[in-house]
py3Dmol code that shows the C-alpha trace and the ligand (Angstrom):
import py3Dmol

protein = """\
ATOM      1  CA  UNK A   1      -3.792   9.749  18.218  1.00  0.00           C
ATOM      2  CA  UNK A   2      -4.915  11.962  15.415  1.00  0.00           C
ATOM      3  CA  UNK A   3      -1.796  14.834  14.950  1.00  0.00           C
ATOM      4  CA  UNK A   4      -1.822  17.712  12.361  1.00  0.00           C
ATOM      5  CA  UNK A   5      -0.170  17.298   8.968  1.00  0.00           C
ATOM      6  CA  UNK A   6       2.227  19.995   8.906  1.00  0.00           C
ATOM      7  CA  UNK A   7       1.262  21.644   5.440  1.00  0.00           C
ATOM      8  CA  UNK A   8       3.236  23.940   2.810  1.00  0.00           C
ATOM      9  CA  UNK A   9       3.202  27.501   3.386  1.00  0.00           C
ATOM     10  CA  UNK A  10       1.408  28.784   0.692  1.00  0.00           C
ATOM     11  CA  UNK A  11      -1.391  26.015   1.846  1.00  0.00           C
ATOM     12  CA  UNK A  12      -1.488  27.099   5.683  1.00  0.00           C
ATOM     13  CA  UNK A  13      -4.870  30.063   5.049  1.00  0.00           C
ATOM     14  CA  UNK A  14      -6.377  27.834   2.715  1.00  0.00           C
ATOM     15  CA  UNK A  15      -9.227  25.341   4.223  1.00  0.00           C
ATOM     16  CA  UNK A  16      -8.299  21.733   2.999  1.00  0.00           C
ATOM     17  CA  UNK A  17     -10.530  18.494   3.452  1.00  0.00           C
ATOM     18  CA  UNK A  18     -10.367  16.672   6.868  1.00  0.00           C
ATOM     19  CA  UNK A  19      -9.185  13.054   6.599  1.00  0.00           C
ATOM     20  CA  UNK A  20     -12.809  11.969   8.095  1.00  0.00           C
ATOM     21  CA  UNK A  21     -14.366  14.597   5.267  1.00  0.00           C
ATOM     22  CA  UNK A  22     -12.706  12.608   2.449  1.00  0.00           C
ATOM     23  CA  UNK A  23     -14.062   9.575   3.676  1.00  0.00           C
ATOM     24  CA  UNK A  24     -17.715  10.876   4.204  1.00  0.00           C
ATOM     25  CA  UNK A  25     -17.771  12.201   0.542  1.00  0.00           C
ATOM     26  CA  UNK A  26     -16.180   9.653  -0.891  1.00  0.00           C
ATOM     27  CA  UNK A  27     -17.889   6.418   1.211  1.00  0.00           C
ATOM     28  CA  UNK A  28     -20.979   7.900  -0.964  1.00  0.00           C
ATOM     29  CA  UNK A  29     -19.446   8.252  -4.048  1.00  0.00           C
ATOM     30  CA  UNK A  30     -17.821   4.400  -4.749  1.00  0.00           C
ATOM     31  CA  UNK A  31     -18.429   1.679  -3.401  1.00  0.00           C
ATOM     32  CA  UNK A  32     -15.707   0.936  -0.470  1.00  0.00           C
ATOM     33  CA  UNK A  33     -15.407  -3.146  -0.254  1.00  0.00           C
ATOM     34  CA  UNK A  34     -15.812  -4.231   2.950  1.00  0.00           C
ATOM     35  CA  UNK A  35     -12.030  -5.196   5.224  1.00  0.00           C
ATOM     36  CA  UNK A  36     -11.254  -8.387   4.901  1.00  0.00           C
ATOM     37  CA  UNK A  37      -8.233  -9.630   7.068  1.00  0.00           C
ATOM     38  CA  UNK A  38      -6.602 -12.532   5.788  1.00  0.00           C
ATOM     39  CA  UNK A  39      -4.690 -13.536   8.557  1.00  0.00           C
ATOM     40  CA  UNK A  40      -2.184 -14.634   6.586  1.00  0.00           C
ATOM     41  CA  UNK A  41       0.879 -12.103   6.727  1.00  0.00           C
ATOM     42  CA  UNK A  42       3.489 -14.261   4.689  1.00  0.00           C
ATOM     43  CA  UNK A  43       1.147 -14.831   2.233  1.00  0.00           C
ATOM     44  CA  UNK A  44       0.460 -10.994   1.536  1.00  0.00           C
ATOM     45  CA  UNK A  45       4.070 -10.432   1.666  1.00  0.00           C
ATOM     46  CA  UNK A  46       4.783 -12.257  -0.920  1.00  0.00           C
ATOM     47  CA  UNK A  47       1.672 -11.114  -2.736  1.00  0.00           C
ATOM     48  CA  UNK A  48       2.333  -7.849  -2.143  1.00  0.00           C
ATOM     49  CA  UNK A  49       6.050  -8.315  -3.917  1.00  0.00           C
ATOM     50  CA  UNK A  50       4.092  -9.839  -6.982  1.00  0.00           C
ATOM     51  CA  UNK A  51       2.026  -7.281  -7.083  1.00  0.00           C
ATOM     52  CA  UNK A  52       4.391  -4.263  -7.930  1.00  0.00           C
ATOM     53  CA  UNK A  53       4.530  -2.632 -11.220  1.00  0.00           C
ATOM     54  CA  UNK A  54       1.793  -4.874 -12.338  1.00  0.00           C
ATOM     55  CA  UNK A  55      -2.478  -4.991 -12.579  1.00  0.00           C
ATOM     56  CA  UNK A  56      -3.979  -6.946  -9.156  1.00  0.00           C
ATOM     57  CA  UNK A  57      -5.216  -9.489 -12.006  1.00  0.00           C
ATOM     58  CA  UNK A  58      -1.597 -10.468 -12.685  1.00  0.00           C
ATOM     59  CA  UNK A  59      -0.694 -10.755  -9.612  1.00  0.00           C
ATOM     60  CA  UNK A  60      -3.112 -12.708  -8.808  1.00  0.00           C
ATOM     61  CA  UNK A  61      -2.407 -15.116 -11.387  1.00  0.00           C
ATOM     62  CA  UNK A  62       1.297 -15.059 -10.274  1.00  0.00           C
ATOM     63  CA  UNK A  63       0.364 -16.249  -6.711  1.00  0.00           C
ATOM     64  CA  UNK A  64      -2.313 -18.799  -7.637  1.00  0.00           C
ATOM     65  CA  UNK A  65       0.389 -20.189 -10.273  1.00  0.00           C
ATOM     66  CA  UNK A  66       3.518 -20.127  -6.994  1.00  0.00           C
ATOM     67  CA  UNK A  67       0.146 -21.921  -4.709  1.00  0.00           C
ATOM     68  CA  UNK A  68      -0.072 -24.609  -7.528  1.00  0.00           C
ATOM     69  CA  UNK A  69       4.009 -25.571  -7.754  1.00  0.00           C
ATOM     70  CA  UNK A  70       5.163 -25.258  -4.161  1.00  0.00           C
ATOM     71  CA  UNK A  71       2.999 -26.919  -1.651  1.00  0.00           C
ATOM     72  CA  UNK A  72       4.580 -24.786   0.964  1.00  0.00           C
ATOM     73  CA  UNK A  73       7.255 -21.819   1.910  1.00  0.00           C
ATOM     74  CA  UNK A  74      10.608 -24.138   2.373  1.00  0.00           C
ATOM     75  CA  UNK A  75       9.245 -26.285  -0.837  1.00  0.00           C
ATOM     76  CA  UNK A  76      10.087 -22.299  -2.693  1.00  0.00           C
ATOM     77  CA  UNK A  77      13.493 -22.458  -0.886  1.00  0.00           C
ATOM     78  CA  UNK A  78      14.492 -26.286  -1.734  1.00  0.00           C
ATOM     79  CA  UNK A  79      13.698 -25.340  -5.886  1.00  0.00           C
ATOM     80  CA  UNK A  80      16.142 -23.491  -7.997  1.00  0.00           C
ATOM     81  CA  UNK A  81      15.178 -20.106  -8.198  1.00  0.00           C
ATOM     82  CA  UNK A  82      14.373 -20.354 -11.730  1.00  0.00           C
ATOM     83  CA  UNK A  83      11.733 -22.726 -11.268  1.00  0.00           C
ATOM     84  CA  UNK A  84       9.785 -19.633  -8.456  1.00  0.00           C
ATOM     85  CA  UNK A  85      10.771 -17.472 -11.778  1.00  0.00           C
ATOM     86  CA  UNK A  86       9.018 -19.693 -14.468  1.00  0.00           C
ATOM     87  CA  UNK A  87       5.938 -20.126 -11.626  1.00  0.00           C
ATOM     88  CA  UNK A  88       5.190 -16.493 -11.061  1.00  0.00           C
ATOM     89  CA  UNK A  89       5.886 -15.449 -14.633  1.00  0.00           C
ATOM     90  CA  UNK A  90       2.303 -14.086 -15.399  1.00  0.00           C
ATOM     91  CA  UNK A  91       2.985 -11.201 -12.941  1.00  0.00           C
ATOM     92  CA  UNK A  92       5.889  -9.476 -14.632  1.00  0.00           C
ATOM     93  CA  UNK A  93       9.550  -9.158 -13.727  1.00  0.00           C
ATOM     94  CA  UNK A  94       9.266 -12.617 -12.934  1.00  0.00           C
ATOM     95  CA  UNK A  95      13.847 -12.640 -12.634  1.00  0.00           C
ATOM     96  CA  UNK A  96      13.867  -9.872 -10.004  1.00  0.00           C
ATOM     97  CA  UNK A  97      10.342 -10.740  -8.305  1.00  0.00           C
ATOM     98  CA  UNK A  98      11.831 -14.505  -8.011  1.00  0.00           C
ATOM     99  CA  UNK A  99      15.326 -13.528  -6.646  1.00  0.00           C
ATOM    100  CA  UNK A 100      13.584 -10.937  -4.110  1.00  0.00           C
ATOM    101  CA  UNK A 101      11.475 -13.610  -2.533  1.00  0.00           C
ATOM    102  CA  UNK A 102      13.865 -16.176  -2.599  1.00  0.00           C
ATOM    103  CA  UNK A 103      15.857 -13.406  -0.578  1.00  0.00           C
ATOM    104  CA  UNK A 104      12.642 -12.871   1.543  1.00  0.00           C
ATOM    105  CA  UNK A 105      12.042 -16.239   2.344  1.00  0.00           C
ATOM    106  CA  UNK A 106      15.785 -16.778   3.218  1.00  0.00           C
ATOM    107  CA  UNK A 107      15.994 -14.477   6.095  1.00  0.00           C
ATOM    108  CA  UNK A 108      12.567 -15.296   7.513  1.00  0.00           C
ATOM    109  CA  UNK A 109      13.834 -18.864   7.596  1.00  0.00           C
ATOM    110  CA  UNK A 110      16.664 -17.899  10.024  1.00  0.00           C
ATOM    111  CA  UNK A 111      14.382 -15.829  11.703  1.00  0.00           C
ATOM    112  CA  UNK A 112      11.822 -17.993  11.716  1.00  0.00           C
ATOM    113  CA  UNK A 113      12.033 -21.222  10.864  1.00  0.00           C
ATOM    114  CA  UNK A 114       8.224 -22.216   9.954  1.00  0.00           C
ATOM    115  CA  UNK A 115       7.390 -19.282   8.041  1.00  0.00           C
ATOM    116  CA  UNK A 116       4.908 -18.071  10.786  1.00  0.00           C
ATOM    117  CA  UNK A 117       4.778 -14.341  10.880  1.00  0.00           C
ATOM    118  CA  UNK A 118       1.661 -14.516  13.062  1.00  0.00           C
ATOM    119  CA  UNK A 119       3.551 -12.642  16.003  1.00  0.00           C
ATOM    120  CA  UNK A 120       3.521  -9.538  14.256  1.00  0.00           C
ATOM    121  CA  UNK A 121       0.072  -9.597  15.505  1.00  0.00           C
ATOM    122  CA  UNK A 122       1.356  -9.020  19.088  1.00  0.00           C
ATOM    123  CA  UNK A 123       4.257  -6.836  18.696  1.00  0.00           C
ATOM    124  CA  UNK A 124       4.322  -2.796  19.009  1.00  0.00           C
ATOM    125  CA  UNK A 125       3.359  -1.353  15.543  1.00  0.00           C
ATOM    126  CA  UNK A 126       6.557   0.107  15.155  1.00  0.00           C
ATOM    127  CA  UNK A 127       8.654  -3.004  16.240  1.00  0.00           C
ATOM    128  CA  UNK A 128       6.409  -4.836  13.637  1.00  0.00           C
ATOM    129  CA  UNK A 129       7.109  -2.583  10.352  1.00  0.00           C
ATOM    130  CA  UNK A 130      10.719  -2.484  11.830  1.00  0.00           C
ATOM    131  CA  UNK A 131      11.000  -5.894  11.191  1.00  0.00           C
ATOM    132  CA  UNK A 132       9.114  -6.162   7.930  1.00  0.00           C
ATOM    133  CA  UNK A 133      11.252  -3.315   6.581  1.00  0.00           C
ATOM    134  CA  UNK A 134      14.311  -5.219   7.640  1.00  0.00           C
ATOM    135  CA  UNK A 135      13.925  -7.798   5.356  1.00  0.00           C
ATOM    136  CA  UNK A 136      15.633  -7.559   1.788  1.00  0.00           C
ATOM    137  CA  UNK A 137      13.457  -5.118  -0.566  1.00  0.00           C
ATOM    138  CA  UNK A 138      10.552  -4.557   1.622  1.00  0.00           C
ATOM    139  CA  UNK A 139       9.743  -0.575   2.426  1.00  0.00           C
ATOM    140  CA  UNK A 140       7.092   0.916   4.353  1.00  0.00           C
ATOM    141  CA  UNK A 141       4.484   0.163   1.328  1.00  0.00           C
ATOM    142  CA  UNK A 142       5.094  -2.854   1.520  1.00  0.00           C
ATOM    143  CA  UNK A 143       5.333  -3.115   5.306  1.00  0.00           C
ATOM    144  CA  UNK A 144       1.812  -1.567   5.729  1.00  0.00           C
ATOM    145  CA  UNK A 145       0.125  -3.627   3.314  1.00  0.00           C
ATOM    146  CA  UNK A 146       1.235  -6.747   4.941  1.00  0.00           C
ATOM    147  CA  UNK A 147      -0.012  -5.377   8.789  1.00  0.00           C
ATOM    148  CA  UNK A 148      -3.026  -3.571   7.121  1.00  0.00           C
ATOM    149  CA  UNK A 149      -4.516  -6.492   5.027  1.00  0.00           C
ATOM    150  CA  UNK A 150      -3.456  -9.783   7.109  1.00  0.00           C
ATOM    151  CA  UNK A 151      -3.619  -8.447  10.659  1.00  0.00           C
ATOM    152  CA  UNK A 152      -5.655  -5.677  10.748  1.00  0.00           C
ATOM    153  CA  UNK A 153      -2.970  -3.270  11.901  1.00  0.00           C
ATOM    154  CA  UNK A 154      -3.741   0.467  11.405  1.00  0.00           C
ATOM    155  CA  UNK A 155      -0.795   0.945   8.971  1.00  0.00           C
ATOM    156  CA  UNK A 156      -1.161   3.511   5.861  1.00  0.00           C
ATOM    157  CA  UNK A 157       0.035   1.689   2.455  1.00  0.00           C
ATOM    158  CA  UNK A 158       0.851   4.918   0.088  1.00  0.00           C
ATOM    159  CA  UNK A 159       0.733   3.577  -3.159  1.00  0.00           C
ATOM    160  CA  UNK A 160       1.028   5.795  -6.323  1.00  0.00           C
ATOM    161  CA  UNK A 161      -2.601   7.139  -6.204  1.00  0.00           C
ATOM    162  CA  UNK A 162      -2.366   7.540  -2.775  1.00  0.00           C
ATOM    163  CA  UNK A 163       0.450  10.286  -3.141  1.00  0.00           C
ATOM    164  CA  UNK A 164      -0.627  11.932  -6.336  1.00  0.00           C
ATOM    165  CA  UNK A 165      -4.286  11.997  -4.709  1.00  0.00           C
ATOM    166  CA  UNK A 166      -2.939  13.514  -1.261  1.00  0.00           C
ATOM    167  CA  UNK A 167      -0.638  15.999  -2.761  1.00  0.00           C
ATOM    168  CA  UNK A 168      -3.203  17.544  -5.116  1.00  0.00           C
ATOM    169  CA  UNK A 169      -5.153  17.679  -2.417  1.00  0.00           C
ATOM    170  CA  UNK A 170      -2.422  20.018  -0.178  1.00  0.00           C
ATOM    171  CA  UNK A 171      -2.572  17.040   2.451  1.00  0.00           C
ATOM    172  CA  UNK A 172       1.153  16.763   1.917  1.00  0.00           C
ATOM    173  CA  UNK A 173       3.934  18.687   0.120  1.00  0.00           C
ATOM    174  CA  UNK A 174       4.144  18.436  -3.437  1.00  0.00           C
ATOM    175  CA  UNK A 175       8.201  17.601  -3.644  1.00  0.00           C
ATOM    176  CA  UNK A 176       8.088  15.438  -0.563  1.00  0.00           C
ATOM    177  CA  UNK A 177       8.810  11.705  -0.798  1.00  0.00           C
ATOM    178  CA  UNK A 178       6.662   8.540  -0.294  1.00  0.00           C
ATOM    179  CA  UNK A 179       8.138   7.328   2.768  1.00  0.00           C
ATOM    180  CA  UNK A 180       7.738  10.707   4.385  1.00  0.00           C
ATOM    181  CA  UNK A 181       4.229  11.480   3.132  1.00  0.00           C
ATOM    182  CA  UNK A 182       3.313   8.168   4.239  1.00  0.00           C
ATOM    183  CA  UNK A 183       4.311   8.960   7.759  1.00  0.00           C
ATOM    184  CA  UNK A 184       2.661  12.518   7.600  1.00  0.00           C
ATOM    185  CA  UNK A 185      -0.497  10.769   5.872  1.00  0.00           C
ATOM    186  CA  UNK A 186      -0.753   7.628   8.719  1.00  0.00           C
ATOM    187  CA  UNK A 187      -0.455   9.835  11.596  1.00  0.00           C
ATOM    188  CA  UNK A 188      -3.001  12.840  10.072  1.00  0.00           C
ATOM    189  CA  UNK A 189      -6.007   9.786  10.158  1.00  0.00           C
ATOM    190  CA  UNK A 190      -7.626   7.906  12.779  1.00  0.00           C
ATOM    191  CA  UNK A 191      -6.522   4.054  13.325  1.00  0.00           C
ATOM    192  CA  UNK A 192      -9.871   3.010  12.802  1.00  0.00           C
ATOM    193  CA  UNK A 193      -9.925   4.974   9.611  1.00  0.00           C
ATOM    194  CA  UNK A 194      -7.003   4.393   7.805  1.00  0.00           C
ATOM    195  CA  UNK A 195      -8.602   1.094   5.644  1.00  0.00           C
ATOM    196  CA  UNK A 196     -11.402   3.205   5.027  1.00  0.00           C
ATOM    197  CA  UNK A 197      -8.873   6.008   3.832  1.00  0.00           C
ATOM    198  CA  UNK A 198      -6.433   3.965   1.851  1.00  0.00           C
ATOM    199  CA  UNK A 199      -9.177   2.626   0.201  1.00  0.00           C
ATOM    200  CA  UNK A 200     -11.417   5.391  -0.611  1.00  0.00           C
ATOM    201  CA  UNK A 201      -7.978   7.416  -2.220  1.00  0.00           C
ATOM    202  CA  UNK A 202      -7.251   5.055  -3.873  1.00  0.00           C
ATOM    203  CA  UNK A 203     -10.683   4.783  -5.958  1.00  0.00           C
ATOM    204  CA  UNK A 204     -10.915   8.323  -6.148  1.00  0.00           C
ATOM    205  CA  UNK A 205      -7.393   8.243  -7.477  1.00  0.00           C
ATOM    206  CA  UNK A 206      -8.407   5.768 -10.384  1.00  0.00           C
ATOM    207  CA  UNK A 207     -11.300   6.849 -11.007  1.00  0.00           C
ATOM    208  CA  UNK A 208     -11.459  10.540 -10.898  1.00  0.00           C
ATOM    209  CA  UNK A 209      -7.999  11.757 -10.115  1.00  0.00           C
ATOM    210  CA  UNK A 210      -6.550  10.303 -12.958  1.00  0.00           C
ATOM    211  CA  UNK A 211      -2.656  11.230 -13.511  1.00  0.00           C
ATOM    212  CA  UNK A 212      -2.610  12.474 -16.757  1.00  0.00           C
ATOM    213  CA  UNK A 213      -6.110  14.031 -16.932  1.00  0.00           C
ATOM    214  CA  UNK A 214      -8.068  14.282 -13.817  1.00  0.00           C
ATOM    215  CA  UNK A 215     -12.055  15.115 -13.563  1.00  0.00           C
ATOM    216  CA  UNK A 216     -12.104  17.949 -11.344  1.00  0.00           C
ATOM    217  CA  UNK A 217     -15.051  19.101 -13.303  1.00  0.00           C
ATOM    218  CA  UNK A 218     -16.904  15.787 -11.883  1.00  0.00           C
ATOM    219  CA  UNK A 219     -15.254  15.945  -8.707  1.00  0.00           C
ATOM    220  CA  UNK A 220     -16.821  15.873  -5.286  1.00  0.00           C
ATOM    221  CA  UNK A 221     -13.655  17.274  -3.635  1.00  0.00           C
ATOM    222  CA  UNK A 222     -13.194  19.987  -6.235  1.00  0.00           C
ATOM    223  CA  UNK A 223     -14.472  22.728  -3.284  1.00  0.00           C
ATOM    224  CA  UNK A 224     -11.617  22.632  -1.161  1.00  0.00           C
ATOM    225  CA  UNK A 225      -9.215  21.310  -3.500  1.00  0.00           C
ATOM    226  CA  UNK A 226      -5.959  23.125  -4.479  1.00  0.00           C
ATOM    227  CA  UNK A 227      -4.743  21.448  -6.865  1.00  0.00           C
ATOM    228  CA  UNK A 228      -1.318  21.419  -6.494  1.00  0.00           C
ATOM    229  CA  UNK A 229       0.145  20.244  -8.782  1.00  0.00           C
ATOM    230  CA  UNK A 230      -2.099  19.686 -11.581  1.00  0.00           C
ATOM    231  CA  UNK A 231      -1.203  21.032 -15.077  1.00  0.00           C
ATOM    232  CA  UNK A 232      -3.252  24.122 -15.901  1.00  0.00           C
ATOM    233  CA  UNK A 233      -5.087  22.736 -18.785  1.00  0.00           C
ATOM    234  CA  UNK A 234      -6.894  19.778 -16.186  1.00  0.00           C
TER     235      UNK A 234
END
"""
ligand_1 = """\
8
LIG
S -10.324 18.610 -7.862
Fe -9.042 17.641 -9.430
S -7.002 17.577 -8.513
Fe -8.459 17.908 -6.836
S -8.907 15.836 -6.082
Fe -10.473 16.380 -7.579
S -9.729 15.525 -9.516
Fe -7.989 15.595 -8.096
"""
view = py3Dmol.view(width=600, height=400)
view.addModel(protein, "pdb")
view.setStyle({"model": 0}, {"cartoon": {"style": "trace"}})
view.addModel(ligand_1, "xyz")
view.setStyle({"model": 1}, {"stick": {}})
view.zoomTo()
view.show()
């Protein structure tokens, strides 16, 4: 179900890279770690919360310390909050990580009362982020990491270096937001490539594509990259 990204104007003459191009060139040029599906969705929920605005190192640490004082989900819910706070500090904004879980665990609850989000396995994709999205601070990032890592689901997670990455390369308007890039982005790429895609933009993103200074001299997209968007002097 592979549909054309509709591009900007200016962008329409110019040959861009294919989705299955950019994972061709770049497959050879990193090292893409294998998918590994944890089949755990509440867990990478709440990992994925911990994981904002912070390195996947202190995250990490965040969840392994939250493993270590609650011995499960409801244990999180019977605790003050500021004892989830004081658990997950190592991951940053440990007061408004703490009070969005709490949140998130709340409404799951009602919804479900043993914390088993394994159905989302079953449902229609969109019925699936629909309900991920309707719980309190989770967005379609969020929402696709969850289906993407735990289940399997062929859901897009746009992260920053997705969308810097993607709009230099014209695959999506410079000015246009995450939320509709990553619906433009999901539907341009095959199902069965969109780990491979996520993955391999990412990398490219960190390691060449830099923000503030990317390589284009050392860049094995460079050919049918515009650019948009990157400051004359890259
Ligand atoms: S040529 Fe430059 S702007 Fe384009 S993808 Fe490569 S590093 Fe990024």
């Amino acid at each position: 179900m592979s549909t054309s990204v509709q591009r900007p104007k200016k962008l329409q003459n110019q040959k861009l890279w294919k989705p299955e191009q950019i994972i061709e060139i770049l497959d050879l040029e990193y090292s893409r770690p294998p998918q590994q599906i944890s089949n755990s969705p509440i867990f990478e929920l709440i990992l994925t919360v911990l994981s904002q605005h912070t390195s996947d190192h202190n995250s990490g640490e965040a969840m392994h310390h939250l493993l270590r004082v609650f011995p499960n989900w409801q244990s999180v819910l019977d605790s003050p909050v500021q004892v989830l706070e004081e658990a997950i500090r190592p991951g940053g904004l440990a007061p408004t990580k703490s009070k969005r879980i709490h949140q998130i665990l709340t409404d799951i609850q009602q919804m479900q009362p043993d914390f088993n989000l394994d159905f989302l396995a079953d449902q229609p994709l969109e019925e699936a982020r629909t309900w991920l999205t309707s719980l309190p601070g989770v967005g379609p990032k969020t929402a696709a990491c969850v289906l993407l890592f735990a289940l399997g689901r062929p859901t897009l997670p746009v992260d920053t270096h997705v969308e810097r990455v993607s709009k230099r390369l014209g695959l999506v308007p410079l000015k246009m937001n995450a939320d509709t890039a990553h619906t433009l982005l999901e539907k341009s790429v095959k199902p069965k490539d969109v780990y491979a895609y996520h993955m391999d933009l990412i990398q490219h993103g960190r390691r060449t594509c830099n923000a503030r200074k990317p390589k284009c001299d050392q860049c094995v997209l460079v050919k049918k990259c515009p650019k948009s968007g990157v400051p004359i002097t890259a």
